[in-house]
DSSP file (Angstrom, degrees, kcal/mol; ACC not computed):
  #  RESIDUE AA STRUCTURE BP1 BP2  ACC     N-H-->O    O-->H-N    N-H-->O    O-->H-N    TCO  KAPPA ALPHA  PHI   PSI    X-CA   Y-CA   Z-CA
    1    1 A X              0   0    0      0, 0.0     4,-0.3     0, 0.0     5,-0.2   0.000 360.0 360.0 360.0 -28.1   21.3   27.1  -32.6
    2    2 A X    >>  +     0   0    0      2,-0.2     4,-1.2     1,-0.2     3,-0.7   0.917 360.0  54.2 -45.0 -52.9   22.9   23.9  -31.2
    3    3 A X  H >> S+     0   0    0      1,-0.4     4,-1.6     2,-0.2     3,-0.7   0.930 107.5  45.1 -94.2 -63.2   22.9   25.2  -28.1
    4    4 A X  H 3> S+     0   0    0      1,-0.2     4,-0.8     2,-0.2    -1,-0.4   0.484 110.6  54.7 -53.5   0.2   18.9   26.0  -28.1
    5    5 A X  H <> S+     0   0    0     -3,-0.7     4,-4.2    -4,-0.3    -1,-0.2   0.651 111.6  50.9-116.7 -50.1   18.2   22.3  -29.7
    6    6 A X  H <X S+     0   0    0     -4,-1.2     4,-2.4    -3,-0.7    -2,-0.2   0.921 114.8  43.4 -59.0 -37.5   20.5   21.2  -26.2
    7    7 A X  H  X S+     0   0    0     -4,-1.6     4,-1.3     1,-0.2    -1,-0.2   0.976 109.0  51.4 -46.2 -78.1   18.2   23.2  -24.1
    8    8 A X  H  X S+     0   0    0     -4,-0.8     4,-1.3     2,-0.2    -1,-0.2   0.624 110.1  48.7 -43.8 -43.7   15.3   22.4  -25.4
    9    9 A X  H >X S+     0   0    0     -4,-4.2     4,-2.7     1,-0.2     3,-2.5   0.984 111.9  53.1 -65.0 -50.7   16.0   18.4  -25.1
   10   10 A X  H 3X S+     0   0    0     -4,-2.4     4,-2.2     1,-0.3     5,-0.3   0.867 106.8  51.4 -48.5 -39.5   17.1   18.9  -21.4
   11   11 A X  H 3X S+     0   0    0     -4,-1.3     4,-0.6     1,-0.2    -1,-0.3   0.803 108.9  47.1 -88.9  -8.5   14.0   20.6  -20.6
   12   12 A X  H <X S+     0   0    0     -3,-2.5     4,-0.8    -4,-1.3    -1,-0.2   0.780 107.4  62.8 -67.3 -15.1   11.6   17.8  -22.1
   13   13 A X  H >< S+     0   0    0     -4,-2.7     3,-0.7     1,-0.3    -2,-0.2   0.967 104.7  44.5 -65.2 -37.8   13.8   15.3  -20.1
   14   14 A X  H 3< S+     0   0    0     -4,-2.2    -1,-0.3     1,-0.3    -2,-0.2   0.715 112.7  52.1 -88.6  -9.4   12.7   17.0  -16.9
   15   15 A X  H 3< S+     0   0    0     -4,-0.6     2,-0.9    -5,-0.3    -1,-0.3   0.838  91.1  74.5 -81.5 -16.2    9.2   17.2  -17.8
   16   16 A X  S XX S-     0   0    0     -4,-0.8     3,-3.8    -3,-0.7     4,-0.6  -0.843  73.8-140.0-123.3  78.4    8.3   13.6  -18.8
   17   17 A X  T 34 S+     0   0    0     -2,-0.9    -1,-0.1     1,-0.3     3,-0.1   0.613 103.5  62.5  12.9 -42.5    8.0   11.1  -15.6
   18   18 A X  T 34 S+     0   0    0      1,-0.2    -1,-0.3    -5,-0.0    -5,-0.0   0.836 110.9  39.8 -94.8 -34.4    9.7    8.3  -17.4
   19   19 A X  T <4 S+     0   0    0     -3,-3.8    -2,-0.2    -6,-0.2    -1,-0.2   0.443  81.8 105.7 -99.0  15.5   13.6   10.8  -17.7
   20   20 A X  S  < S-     0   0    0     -4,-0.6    -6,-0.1     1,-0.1    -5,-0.0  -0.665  91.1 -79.1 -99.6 168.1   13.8   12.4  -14.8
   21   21 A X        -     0   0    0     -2,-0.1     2,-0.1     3,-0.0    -1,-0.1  -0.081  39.9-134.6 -75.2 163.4   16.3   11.1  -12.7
   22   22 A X        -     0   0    0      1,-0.1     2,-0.1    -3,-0.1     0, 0.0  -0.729  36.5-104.3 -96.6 161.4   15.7    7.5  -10.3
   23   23 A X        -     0   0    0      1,-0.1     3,-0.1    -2,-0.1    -1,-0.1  -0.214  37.7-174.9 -46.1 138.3   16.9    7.8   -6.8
   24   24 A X        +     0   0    0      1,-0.8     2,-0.3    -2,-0.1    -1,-0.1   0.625  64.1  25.1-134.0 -41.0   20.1    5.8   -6.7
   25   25 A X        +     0   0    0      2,-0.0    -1,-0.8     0, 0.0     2,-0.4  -0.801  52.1 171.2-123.7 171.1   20.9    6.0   -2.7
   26   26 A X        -     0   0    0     -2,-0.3     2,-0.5    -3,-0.1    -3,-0.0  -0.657  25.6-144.5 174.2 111.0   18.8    6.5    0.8
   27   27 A X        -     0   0    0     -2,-0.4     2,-0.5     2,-0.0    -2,-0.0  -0.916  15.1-158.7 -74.4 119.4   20.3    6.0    3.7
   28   28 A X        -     0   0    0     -2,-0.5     2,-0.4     2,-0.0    -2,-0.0  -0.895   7.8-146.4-100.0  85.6   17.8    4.4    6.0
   29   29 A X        -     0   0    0     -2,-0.5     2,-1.4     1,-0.1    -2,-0.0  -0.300  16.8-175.0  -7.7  82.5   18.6    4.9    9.6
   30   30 A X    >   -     0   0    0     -2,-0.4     3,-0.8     2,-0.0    -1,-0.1  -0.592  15.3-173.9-112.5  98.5   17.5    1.8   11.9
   31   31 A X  T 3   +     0   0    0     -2,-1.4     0, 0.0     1,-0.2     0, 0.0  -0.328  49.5  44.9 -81.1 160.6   18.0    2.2   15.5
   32   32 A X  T 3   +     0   0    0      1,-0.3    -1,-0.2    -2,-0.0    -2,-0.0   0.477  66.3 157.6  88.9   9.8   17.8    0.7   18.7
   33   33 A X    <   -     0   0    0     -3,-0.8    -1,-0.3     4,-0.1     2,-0.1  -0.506  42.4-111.7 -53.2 136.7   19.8   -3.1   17.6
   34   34 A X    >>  -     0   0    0      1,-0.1     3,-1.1     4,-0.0     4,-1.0  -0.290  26.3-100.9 -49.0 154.9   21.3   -5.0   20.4
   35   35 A X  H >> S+     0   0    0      1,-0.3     4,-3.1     2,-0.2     3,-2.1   0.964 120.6  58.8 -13.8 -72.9   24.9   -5.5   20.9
   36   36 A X  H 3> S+     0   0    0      1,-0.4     4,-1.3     2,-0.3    -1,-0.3   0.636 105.9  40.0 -47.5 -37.7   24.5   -8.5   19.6
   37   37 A X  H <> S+     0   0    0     -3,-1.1     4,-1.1     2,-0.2    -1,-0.4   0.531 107.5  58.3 -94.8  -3.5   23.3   -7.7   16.6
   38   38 A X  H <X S+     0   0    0     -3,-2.1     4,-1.4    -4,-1.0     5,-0.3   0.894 113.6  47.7 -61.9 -70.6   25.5   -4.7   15.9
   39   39 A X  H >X S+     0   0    0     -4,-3.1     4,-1.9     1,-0.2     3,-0.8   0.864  98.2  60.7 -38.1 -49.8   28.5   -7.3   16.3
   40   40 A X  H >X S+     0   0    0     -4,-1.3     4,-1.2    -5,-0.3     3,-0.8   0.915 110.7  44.9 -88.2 -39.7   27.2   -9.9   14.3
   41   41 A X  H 3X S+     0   0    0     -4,-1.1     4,-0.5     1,-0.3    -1,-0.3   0.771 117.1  46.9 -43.1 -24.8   27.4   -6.8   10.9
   42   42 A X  H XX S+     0   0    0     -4,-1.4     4,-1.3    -3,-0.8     3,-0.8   0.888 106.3  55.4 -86.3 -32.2   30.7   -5.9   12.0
   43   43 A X  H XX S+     0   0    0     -4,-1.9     4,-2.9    -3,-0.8     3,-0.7   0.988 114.7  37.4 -74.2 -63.9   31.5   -9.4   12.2
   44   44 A X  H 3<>S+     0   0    0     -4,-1.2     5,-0.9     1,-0.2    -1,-0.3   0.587 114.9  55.2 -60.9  -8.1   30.5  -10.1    8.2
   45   45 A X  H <<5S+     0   0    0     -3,-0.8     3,-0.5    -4,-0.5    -1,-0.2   0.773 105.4  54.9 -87.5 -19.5   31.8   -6.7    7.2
   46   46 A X  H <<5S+     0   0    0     -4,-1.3    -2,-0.2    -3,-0.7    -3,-0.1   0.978 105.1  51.2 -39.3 -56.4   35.2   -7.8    8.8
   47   47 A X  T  <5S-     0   0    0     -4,-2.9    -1,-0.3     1,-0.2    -3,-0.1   0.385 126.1-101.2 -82.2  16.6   35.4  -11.0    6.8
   48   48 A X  T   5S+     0   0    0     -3,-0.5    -1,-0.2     1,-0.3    -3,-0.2   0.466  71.5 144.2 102.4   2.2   34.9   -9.0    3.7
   49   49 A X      < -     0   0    0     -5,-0.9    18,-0.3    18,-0.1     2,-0.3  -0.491  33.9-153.3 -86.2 160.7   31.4   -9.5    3.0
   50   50 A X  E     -A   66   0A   0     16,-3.4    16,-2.1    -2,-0.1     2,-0.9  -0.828  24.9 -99.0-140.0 143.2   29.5   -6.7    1.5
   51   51 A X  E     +A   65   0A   0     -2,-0.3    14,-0.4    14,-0.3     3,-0.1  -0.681  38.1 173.1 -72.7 112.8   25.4   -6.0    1.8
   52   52 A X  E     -     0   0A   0     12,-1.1     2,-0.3    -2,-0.9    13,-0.2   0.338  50.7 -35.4 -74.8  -9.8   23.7   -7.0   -1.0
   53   53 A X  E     -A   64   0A   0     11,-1.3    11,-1.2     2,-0.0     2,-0.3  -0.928  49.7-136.2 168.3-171.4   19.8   -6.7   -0.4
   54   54 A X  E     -A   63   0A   0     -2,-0.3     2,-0.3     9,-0.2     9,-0.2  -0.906   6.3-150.7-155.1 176.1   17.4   -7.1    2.2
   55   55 A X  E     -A   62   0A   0      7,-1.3     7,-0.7    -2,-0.3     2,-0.3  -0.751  11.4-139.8-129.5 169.2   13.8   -8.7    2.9
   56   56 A X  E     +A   61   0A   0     -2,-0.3     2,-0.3     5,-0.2     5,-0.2  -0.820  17.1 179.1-124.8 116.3   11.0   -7.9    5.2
   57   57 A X  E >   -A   60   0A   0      3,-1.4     3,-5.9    -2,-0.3    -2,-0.0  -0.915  60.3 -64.0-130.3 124.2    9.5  -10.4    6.6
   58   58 A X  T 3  S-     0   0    0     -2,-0.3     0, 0.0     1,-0.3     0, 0.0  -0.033 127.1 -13.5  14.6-100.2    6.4   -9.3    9.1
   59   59 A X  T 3  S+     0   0    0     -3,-0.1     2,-0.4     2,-0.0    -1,-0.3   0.290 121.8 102.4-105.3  38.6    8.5   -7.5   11.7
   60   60 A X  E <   -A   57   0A   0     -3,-5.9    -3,-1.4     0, 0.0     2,-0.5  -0.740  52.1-158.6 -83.1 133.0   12.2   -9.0   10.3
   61   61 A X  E     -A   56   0A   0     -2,-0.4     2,-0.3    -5,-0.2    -5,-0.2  -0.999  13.6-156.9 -92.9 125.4   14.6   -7.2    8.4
   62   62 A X  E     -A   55   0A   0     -7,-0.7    -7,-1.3    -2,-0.5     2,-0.3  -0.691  11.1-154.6-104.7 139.3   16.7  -10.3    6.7
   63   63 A X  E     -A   54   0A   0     -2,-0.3     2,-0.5    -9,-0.2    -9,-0.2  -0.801   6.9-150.2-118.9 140.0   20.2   -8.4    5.8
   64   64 A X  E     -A   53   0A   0    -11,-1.2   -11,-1.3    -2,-0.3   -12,-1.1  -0.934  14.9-177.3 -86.9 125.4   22.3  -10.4    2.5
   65   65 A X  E     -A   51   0A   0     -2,-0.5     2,-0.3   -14,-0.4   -14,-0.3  -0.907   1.5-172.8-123.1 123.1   25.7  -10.1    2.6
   66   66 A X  E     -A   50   0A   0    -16,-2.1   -16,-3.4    -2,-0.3     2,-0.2  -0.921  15.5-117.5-112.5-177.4   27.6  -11.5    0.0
   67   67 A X        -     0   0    0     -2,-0.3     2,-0.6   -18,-0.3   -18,-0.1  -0.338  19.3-119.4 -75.6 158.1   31.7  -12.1   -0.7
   68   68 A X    >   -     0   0    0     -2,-0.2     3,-2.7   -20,-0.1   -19,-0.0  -0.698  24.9-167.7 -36.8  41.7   33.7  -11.0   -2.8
   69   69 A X  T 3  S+     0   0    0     -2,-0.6    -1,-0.1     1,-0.3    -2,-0.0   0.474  91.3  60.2 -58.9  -8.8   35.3  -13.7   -4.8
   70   70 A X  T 3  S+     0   0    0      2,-0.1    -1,-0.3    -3,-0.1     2,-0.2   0.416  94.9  93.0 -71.2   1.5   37.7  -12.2   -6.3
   71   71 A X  S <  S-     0   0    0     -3,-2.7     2,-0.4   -23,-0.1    -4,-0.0  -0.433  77.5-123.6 -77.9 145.4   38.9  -11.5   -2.4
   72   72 A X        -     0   0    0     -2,-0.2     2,-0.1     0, 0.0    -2,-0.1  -0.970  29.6-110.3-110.2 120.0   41.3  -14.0   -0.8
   73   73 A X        -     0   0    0     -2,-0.4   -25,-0.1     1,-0.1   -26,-0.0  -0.426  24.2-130.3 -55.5 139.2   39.9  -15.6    2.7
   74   74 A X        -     0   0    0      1,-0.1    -1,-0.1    -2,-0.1    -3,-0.0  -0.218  30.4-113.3 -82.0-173.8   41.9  -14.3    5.4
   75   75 A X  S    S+     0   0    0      1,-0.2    -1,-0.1     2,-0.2    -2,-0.1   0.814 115.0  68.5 -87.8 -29.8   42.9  -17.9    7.5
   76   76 A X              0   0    0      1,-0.2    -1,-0.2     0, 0.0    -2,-0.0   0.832 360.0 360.0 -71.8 -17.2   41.1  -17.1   10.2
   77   77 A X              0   0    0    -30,-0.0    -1,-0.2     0, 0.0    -2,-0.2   0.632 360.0 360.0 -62.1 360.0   37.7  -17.5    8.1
């Protein structure tokens, strides 16, 4: 009887808009960066910084990187 009471919640969860589950990753695919700008991400993933959000701004994508602080700067930063 448990086990039909367990059923029975799971299958209201999935009916009801507001409990089914949110999207947690997308990979978004952006092609056709310069060098230049392919280096300058590798450069901030180097030094440890990690992507934190983005903007759009007309046709900009703005990248946010932040640190780590519990991370030690290597001496060349």
């Amino acid at each position: 009887m448990a086990t039909t009471g367990m059923s029975f919640a799971m299958t209201q969860e999935w009916r009801s808009r507001l409990l089914r589950p949110r999207l947690v990753r997308e990979d978004v695919f952006i092609q056709g960066l310069t060098q230049d700008e392919v280096e300058m991400i590798r450069e901030a993933l180097g030094k440890g910084l990690k992507p934190n959000g983005f903007e759009v701004v007309e046709d900009t994508l703005i990248l946010r990187f932040d640190r780590n602080i519990s991370r030690k700067p290597l001496q060349a930063e």
